[in-house]
RODO-2510 file (C-alpha; in nm, 4 decimals, decimal comma):
residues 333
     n   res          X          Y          Z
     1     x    -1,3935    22,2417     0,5745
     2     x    -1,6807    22,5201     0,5117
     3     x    -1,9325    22,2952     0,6561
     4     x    -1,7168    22,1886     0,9642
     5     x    -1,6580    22,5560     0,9818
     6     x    -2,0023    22,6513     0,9948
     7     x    -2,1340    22,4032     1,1960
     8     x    -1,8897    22,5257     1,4549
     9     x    -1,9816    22,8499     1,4459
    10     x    -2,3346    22,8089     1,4443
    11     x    -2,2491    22,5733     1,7843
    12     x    -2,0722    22,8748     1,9474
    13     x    -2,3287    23,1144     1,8562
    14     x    -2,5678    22,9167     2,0022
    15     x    -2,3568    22,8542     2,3187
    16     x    -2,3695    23,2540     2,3151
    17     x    -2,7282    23,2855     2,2908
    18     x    -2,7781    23,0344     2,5445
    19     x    -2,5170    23,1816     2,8006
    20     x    -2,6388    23,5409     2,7682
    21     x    -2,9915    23,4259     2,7951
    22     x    -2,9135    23,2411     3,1341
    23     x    -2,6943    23,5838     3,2109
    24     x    -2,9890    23,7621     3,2887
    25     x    -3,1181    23,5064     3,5585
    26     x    -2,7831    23,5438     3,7084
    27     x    -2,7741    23,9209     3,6943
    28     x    -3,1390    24,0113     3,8265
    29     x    -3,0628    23,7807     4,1218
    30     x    -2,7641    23,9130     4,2447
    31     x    -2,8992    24,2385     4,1501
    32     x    -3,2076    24,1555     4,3953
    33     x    -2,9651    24,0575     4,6599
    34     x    -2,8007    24,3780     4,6988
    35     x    -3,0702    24,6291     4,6220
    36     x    -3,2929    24,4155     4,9240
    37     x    -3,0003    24,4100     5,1920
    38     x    -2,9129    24,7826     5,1496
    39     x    -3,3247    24,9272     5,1539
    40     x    -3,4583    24,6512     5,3776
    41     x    -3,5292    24,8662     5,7561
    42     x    -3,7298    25,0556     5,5174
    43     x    -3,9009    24,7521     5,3801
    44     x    -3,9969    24,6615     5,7350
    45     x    -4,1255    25,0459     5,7786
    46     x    -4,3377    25,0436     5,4276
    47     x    -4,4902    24,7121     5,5726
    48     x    -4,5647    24,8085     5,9481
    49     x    -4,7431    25,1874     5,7949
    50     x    -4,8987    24,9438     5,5165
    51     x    -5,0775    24,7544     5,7937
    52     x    -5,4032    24,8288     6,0113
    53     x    -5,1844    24,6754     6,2900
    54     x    -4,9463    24,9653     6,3301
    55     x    -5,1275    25,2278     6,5739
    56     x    -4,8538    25,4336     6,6952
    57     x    -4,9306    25,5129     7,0839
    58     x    -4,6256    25,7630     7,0668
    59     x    -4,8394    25,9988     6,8246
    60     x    -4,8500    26,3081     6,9758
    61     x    -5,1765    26,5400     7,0536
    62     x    -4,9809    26,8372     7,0550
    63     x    -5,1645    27,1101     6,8486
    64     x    -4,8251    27,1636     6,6029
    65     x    -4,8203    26,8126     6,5504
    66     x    -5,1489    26,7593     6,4680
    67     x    -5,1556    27,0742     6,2380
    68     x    -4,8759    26,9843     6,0839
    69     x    -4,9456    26,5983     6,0336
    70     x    -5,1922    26,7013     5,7295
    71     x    -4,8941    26,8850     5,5450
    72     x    -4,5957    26,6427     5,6074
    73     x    -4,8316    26,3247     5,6384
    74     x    -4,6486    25,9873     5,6048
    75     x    -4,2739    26,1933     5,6607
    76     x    -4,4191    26,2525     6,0147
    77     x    -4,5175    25,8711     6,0270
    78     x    -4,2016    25,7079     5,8687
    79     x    -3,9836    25,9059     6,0615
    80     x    -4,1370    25,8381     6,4031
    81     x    -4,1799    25,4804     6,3154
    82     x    -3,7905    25,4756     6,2738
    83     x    -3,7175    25,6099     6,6017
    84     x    -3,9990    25,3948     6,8037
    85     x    -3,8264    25,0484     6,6484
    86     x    -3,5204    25,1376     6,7228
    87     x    -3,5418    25,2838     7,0419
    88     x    -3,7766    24,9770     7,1517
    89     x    -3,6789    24,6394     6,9863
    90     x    -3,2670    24,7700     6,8801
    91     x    -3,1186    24,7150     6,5471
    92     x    -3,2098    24,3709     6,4389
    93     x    -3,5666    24,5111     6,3653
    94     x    -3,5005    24,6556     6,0976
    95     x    -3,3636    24,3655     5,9131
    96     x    -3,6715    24,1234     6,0601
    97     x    -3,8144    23,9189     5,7424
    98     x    -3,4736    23,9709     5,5570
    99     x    -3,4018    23,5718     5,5268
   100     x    -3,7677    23,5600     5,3510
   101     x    -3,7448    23,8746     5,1617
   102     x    -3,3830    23,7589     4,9928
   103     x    -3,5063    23,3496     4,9433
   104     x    -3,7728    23,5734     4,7794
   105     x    -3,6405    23,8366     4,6320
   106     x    -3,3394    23,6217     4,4720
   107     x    -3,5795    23,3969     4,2568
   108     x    -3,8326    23,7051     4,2190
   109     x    -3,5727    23,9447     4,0332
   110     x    -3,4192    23,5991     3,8652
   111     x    -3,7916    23,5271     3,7287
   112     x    -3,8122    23,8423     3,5958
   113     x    -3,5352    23,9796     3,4078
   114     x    -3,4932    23,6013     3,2803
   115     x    -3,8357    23,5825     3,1418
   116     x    -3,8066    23,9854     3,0325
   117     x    -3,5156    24,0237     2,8915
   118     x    -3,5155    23,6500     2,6731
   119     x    -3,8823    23,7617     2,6254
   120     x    -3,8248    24,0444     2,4623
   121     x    -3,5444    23,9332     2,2617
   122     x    -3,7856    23,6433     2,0955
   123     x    -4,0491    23,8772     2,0527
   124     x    -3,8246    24,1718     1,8648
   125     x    -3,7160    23,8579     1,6463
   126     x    -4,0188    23,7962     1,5392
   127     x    -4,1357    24,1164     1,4935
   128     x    -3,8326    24,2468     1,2991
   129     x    -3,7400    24,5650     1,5587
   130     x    -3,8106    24,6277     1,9330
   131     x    -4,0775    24,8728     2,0242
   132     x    -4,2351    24,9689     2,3374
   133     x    -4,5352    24,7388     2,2576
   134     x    -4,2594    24,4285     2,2410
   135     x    -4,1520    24,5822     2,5579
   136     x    -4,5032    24,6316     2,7565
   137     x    -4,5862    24,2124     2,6174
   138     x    -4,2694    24,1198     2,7403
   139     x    -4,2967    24,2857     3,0919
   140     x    -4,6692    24,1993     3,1062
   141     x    -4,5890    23,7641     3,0993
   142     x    -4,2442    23,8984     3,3348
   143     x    -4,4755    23,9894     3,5773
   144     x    -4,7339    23,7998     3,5674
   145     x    -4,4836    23,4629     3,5788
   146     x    -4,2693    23,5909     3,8508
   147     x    -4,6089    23,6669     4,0894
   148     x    -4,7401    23,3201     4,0147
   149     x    -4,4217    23,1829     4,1576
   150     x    -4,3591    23,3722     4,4697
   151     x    -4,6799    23,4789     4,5698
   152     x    -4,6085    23,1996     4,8618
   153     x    -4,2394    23,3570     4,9747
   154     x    -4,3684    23,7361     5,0141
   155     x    -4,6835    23,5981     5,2440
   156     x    -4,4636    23,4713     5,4787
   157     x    -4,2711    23,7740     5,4887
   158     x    -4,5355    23,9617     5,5152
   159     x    -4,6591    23,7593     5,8297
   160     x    -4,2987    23,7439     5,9426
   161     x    -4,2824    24,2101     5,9971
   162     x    -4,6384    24,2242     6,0922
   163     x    -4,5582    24,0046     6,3824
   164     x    -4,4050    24,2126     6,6520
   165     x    -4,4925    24,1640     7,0253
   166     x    -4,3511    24,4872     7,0843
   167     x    -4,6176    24,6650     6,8510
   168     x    -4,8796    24,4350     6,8988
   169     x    -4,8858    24,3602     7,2433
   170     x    -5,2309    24,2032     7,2799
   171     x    -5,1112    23,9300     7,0294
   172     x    -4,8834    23,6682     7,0925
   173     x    -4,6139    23,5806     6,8636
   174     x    -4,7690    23,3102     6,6358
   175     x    -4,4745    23,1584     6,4029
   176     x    -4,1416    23,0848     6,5066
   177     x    -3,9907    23,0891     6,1818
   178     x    -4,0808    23,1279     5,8301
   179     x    -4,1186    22,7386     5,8100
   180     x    -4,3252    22,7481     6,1499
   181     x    -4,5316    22,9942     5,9298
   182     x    -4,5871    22,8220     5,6079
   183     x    -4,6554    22,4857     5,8319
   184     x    -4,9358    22,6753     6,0154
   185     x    -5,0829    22,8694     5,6579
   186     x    -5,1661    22,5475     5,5302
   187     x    -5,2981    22,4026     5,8316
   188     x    -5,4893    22,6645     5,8894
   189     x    -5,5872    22,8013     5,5973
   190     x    -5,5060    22,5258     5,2943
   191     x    -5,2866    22,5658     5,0311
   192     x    -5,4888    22,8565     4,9239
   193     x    -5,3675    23,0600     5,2128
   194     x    -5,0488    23,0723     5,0480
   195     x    -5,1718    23,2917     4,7893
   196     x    -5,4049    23,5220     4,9305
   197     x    -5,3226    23,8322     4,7619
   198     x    -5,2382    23,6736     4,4706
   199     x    -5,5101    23,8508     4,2886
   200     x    -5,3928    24,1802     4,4059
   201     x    -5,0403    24,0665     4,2640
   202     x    -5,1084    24,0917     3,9593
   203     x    -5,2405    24,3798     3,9875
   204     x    -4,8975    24,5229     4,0574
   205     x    -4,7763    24,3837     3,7135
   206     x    -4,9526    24,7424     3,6230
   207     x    -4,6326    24,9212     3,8382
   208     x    -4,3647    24,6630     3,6906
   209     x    -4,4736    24,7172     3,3237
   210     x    -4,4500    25,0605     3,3241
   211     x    -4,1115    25,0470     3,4881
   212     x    -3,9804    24,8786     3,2038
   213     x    -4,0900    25,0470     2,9245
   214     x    -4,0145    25,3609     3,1299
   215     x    -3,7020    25,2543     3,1936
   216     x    -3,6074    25,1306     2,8115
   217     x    -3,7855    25,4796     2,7626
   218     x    -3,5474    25,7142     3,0028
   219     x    -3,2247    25,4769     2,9406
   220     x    -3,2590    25,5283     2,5421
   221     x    -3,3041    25,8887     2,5433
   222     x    -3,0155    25,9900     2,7979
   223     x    -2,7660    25,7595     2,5755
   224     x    -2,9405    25,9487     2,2788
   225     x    -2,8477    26,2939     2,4669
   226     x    -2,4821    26,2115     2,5716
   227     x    -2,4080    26,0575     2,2054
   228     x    -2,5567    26,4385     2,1208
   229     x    -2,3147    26,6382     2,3711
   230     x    -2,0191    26,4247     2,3312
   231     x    -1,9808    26,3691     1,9216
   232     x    -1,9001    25,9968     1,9837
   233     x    -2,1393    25,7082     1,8934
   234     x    -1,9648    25,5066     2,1850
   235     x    -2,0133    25,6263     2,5675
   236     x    -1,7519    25,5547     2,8561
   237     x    -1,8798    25,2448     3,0937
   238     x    -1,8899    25,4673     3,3946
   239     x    -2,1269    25,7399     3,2083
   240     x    -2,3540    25,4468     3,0708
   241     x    -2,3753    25,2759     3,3945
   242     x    -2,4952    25,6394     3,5578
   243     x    -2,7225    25,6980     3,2913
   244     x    -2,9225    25,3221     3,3563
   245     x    -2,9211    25,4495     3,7440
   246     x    -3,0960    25,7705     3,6926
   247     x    -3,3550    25,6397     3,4466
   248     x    -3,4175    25,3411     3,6807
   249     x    -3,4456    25,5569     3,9837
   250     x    -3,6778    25,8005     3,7903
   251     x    -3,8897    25,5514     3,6108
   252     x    -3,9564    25,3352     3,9476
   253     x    -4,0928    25,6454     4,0904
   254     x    -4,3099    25,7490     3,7997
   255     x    -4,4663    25,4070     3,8129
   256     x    -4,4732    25,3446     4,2113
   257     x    -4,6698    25,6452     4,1982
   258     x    -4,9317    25,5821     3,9793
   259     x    -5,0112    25,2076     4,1346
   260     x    -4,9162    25,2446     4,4787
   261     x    -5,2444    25,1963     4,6125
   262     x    -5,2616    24,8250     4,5052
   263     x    -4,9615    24,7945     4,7695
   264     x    -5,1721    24,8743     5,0765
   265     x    -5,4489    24,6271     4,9420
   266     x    -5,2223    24,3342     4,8674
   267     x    -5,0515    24,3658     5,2616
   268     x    -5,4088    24,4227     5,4064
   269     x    -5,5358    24,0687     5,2134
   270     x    -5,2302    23,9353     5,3422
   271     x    -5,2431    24,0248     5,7341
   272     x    -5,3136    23,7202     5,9539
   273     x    -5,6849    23,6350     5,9294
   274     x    -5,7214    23,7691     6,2983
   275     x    -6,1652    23,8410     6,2153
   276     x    -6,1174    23,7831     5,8048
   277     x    -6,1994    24,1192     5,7588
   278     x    -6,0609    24,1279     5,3909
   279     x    -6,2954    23,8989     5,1545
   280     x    -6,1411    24,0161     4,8104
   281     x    -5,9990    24,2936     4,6105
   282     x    -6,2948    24,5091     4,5538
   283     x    -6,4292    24,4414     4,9466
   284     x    -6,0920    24,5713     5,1073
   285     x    -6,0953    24,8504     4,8952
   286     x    -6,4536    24,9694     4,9814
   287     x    -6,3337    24,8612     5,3448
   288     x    -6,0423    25,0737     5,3546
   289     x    -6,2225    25,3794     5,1810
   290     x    -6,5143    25,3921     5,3697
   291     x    -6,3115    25,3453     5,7374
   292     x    -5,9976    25,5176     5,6754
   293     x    -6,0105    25,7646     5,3580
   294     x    -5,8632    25,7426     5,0529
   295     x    -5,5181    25,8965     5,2384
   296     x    -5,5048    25,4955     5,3938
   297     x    -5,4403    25,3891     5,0064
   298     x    -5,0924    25,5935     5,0169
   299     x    -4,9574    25,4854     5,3962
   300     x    -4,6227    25,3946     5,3997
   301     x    -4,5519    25,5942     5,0979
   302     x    -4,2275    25,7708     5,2024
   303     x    -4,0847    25,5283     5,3419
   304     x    -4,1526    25,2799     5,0159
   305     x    -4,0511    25,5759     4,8197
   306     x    -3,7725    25,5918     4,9995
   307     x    -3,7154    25,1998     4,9611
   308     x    -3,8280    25,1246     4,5817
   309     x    -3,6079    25,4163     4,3915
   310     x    -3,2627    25,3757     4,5439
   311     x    -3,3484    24,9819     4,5331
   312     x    -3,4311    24,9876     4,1598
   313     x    -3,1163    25,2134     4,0728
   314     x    -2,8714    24,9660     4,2577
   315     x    -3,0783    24,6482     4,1203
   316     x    -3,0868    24,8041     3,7350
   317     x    -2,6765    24,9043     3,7301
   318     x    -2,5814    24,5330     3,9267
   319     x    -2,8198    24,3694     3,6468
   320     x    -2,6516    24,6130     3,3747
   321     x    -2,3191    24,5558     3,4940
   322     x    -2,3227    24,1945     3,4935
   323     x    -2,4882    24,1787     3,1414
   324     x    -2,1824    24,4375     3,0205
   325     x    -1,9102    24,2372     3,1735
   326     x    -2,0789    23,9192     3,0385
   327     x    -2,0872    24,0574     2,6833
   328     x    -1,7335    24,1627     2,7267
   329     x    -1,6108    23,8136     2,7861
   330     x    -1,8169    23,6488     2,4965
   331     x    -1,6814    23,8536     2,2416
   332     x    -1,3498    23,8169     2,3682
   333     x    -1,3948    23,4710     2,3741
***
C-alpha cells in the first residue's frame, strides 16, 4: 500500500509540475492577446514615427510650433500623427497589421513566459534558491528563443503599417496580405529576408531582461511593503494583482528607456529594401546619426511609451491571474 501510495503521488505531482509548466504558455498568450488589441493604434503610431517613410506634410512652419517642437518633441509628433490617420484613412488604421501582430504576438508572449518562467524554475532547482542572476539567465535564453522564432511574423507586420498609400503616395501598395508579403520576401529577397533585423533582435533581449528582473525586483519589494503595513504574511488577491501591475508598468518603462534606440534600428533594417540603404547594425546606426541626429534614435517614443507600459501592466496581471487561478485549482484538486 505505501508504495502504491507513493507512486501515486509522485504521478500527480508530476501531472502538477507538468500542468503548471504548460500554464505559463497558456497565460503569456492570452496575456499577449489582450495587452496587443487594447495598445495596438499606438503600435501602428510607434511604427509609422519609427520609420524614415513618415514625413508629415501637415507639420506646421508656424514660429510657435517650431519653437515649441524642441520642448514637446515626439508629443507634438504622436499627437498629430493621430489626428492625420484618422482624419485621412478612418478608424480601421489604427488597427492595420493587427491579424500579424496577434498570430505574432500570441506565440511571442507564449515563447516567452513558457521558456522564462519553466526556465527559471529548473535553474533555482539546481541552484538551491532563486536570485536575480537565475533570473537575468533565465530571461536572457527567454529572449533570445522567442526572437529566433518570430523574427519572420513581426517583418511582415512591419511591412504590413509601413505600407500606406495614403502616407506614401509615390509608392504603390506592394502586398495584399501578410501571405502576399511573405510570398514576395522570399522571392525577392530569400529566406534570409525573413529575418533581416534579426540581429538587431536580439539586441532587444537587453530591454526584455531587465524587465524581468525589474519586475521580480519591484513585484517582491511592494509584497515585502504591504506584508509590512498590513501585519499579515498573506495579501488579498485584488491588492497582489495591483501590486504585479504597478511594478510591471514601472519596470517596462525603466527598461524601454534605457534600450529604446535598438527599436528605431530594428524597423529601419526592416523597411522594404526600396535603395538597401541599411547594410547592418553598426551601418544604420552611423546612417541614422550622421543624417538625422541622435534625437532620430528616440522617434516614436511617446507614443511606444504610451503603448509598452499600459501593455505590459495588462499582459503581467492576465499572465498573473491565470497562473493564480491555475494554482488555485491544483491544490484544490
Amino acid at each position: 500500500m505505501e508504495v502504491q501510495w507513493g507512486s501515486s503521488f509522485k504521478s500527480k505531482t508530476l501531472a502538477n509540475v507538468s500542468s503548471k509548466a504548460w500554464l505559463h504558455f497558456v497565460a503569456g498568450g492570452i496575456g499577449g492577446m489582450v495587452g496587443a488589441t487594447v495598445t495596438s493604434p499606438l503600435d501602428v503610431m510607434k511604427t509609422r514615427l519609427q520609420s524614415t517613410l513618415y514625413n508629415p506634410k501637415s507639420q506646421s512652419t508656424q514660429p510657435f510650433v517650431r519653437s515649441t517642437i524642441p520642448i514637446l518633441g515626439h508629443f507634438i509628433d504622436t499627437g498629430r500623427l493621430l489626428t492625420y490617420v484618422y482624419r485621412n484613412e478612418g478608424w480601421r488604421a489604427f488597427f492595420k497589421g493587427l491579424g500579424p501582430n496577434l498570430v505574432g504576438v500570441v506565440p511571442a508572449r507564449a515563447i516567452n513566459f513558457f521558456t522564462y518562467g519553466n526556465g527559471k524554475r529548473v535553474l533555482t532547482n539546481w541552484n538551491g534558491e532563486e536570485t536575480p542572476l537565475v533570473q537575468c539567465t533565465a530571461a536572457i535564453f527567454a529572449g533570445i528563443t522567442t526572437s529566433t522564432l518570430t523574427n519572420p511574423i513581426w517583418l511582415v507586420k512591419t511591412r504590413m503599417q509601413l505600407q500606406n498609400s495614403s502616407l506614401i503616395s509615390y509608392r504603390p501598395v506592394k502586398y495584399k496580405n501578410s501571405f502576399d508579403c511573405v510570398i514576395k520576401v522570399v522571392r525577392e529577397e530569400g529566406i534570409s529576408g525573413l529575418y533581416k533585423g534579426l540581429t538587431a533582435s536580439y539586441l532587444g533581449v537587453t530591454e526584455s531582461t531587465i524587465h524581468w528582473v525589474a519586475y521580480e525586483y519591484l513585484k517582491s519589494k511592494l509584497s515585502e511593503r504591504r506584508k509590512i503595513i498590513s501585519g499579515e504574511s498573506v495579501q488579498p488577491f485584488h491588492l497582489r494583482m495591483f501590486d504585479n501591475l504597478l511594478a510591471a508598468g514601472l519596470s517596462k518603462f525603466v527598461a524601454a528607456c534605457i534600450s529604446y534606440p535598438h527599436e528605431v534600428i530594428r524597423t529601419r533594417m526592416r523597411q522594404l529594401p526600396v535603395d538597401a540603404k541599411y547594410a547592418g547594425i553598426v551601418q544604420c546606426f552611423k546612417t541614422i546619426l550622421r543624417e538625422e541626429g541622435i534625437s532620430a534614435f528616440y522617434g516614436g517614443m511617446t507614443a511606444h511609451m504610451m503603448r509598452v507600459v499600459p501593455n505590459a501592466a495588462i499582459m503581467f496581471f492576465c499572465y498573473e491571474s491565470i497562473l493564480y487561478y491555475g494554482d488555485v485549482n491544483n491544490n484544490k484538486s
